[in-house]
C-alpha positions in Angstrom: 110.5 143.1 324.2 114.2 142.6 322.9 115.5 145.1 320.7 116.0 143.6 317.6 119.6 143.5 316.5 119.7 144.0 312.8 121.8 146.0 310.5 119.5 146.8 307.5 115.5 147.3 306.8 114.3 145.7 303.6 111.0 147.1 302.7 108.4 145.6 300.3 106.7 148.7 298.0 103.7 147.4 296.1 100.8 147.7 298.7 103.4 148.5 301.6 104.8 151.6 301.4 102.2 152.8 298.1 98.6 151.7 298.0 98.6 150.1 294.9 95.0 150.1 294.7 94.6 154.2 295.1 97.1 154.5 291.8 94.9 152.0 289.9 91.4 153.1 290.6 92.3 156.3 289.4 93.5 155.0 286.2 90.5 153.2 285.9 88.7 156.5 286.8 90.6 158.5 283.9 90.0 155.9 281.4 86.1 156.1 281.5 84.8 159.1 283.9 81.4 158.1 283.4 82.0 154.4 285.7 80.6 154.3 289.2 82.2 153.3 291.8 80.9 149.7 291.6 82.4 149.2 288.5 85.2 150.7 289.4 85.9 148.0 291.9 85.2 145.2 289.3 87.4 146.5 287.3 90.1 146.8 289.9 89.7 142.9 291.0 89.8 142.3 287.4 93.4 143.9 286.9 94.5 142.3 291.0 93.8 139.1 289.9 95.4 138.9 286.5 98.6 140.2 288.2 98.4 137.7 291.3 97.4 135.1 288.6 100.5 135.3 286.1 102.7 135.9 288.7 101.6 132.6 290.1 102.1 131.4 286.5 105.4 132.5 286.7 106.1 131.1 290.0 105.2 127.4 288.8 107.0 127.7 286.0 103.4 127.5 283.3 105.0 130.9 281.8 108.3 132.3 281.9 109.3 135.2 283.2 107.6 138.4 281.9 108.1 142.0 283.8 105.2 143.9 285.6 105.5 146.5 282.5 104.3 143.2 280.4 101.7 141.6 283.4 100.6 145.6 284.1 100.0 145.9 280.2 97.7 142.5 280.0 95.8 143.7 282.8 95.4 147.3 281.2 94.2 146.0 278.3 91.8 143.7 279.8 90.2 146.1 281.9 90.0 148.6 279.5 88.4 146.1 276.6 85.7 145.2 279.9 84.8 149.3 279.6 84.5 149.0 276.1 87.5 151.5 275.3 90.3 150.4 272.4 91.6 153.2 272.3 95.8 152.0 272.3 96.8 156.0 274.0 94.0 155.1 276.5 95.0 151.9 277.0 98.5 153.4 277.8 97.8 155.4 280.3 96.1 153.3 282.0 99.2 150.6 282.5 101.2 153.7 283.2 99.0 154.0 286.3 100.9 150.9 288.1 103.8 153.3 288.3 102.0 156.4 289.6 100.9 155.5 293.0 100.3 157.3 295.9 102.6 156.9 299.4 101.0 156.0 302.1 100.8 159.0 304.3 103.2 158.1 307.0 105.4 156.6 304.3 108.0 159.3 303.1 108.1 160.5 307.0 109.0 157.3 308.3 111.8 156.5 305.6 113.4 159.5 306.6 113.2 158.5 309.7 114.7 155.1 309.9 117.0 156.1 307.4 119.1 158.0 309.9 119.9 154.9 311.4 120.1 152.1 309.2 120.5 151.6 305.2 116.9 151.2 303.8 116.7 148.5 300.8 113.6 148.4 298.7 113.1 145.2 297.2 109.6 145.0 295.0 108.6 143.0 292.2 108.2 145.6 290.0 110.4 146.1 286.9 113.3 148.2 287.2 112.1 150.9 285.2 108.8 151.0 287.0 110.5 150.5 290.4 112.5 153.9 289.1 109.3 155.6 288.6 107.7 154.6 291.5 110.4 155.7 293.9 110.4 158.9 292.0 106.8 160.1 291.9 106.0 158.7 295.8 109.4 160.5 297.0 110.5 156.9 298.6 114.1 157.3 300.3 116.3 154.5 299.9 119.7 153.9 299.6 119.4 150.7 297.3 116.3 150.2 295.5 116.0 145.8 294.4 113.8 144.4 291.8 112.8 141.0 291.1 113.7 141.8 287.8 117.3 141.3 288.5 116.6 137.4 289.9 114.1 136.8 286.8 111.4 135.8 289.4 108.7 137.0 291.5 108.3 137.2 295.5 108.1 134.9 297.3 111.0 133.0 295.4 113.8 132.5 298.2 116.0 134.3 295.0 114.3 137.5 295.2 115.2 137.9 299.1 118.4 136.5 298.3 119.3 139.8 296.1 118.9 141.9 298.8 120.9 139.1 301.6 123.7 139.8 298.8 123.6 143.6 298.4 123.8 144.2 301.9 126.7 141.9 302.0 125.0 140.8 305.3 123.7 137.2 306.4 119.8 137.0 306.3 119.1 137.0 310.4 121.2 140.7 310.2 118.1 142.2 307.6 115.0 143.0 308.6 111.9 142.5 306.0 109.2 145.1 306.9 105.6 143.8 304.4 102.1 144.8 304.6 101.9 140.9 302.9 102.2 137.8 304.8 102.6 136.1 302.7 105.8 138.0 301.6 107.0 137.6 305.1 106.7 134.3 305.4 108.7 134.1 302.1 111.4 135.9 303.5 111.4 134.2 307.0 112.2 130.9 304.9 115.2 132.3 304.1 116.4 133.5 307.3 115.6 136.8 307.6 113.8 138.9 310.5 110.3 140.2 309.9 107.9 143.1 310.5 104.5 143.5 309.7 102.5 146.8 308.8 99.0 146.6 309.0 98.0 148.9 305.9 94.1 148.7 304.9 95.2 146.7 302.2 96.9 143.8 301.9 97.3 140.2 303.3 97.3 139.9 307.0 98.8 137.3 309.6 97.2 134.3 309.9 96.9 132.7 313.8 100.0 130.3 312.8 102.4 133.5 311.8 105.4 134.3 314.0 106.9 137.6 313.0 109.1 139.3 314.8 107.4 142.2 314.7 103.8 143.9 314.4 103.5 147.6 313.9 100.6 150.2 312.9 102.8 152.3 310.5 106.7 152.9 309.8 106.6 155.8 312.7 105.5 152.7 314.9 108.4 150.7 313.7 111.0 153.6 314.1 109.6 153.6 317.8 110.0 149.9 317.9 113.1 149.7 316.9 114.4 152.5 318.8 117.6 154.8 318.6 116.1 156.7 315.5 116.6 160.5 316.2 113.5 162.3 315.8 113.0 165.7 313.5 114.1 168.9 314.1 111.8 171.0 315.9 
């Protein structure tokens, strides 16, 4: 296969390189220890689909632009009202969970990685402050950190991709979009750019129809793929 010639990586966070879900369940975990596991997972689809829902909202212009702090709160408080807790400090902690989540164990490994050869731009629909959190508790590398925030939309608006086509001062076939979402791909395909997908156990997966550019296991797959990225020190 060609090498791909591209002179930046733009990397989706929520679900690609932290499992969203992991962070959340265990919020839902700490807000009622007595739930089973069952419950657990209702009250995690609960919380998913508010989020994709308003976002969606937000997308077809029925609501205007709130942050995932706000959306991340709604759900909280949803989910926690479903469990029977009112508690407000409860309720708090649990929306604080959105920014506590787990990397994905090849995650921090492969930034590093890549990051010796090309400038590494996360661009998540997370709020700034949350995005700020979330690199800081996973241990993401980066050296320019995006959030839809700054173009008062969600993915897979052409303007959120369009931050990160300015910041890099680049034009969109020179950036690469690496998302465990294909839909996210496909969002940033429209606009030009290159695209990789990482199969994570979560998330949305290519349909027969998609052409990406590339398909990898993990980001120590895409190093390999792309090539010319030194490896550790021994």
């Amino acid at each position: 296969m060609p090498q791909l010639d591209i002179d930046a990586i733009v990397f989706d966070v929520l679900g690609t390189l932290v499992d969203e879900s992991a962070g959340i369940r265990a919020g839902i975990r700490a807000l009622d220890p007595a739930l089973d596991e069952p419950r657990i997972e209702q009250l995690l689809s609960m919380w998913q689909q508010h989020i994709d829902r308003e976002q969606r909202r937000v997308l077809d212009g029925d609501r205007p632009y709130r942050t995932t702090d706000v959306l991340n709160r709604e759900a909280a408080q949803l989910v926690a009202a479903a469990a029977g807790i009112d508690d407000p400090a409860a309720v708090a902690a649990l929306a604080g969970s959105a920014r506590r989540l787990p990397p994905w164990p090849d995650t921090v490994a492969g930034l590093a990685r890549l990051a010796e050869r090309f400038p590494l731009i996360g661009l998540s629909n997370a709020s700034r402050t949350a995005l700020l959190e979330l690199n800081a508790h996973a241990g993401l590398r980066w050296h320019q950190a995006l959030s839809a925030e700054d173009a008062r939309t969600y993915k897979p608006d052409p303007a959120v991709y369009q931050l990160a086509v300015t910041v890099s001062g680049r034009p969109p076939e020179r950036l690469l979009m690496v998302a465990a979402h294909a839909w996210d791909l496909r969002g940033a395909q429209a606009l030009g750019l290159r695209t990789a997908y990482v199969a994570r156990p979560v998330g949305d997966p290519p349909a027969p129809a998609d052409r990406f550019d590339l398909h990898t296991g993990d980001l120590a797959d895409l190093a390999g793929r792309l090539g010319g990225a030194r490896e550790p020190a021994a």
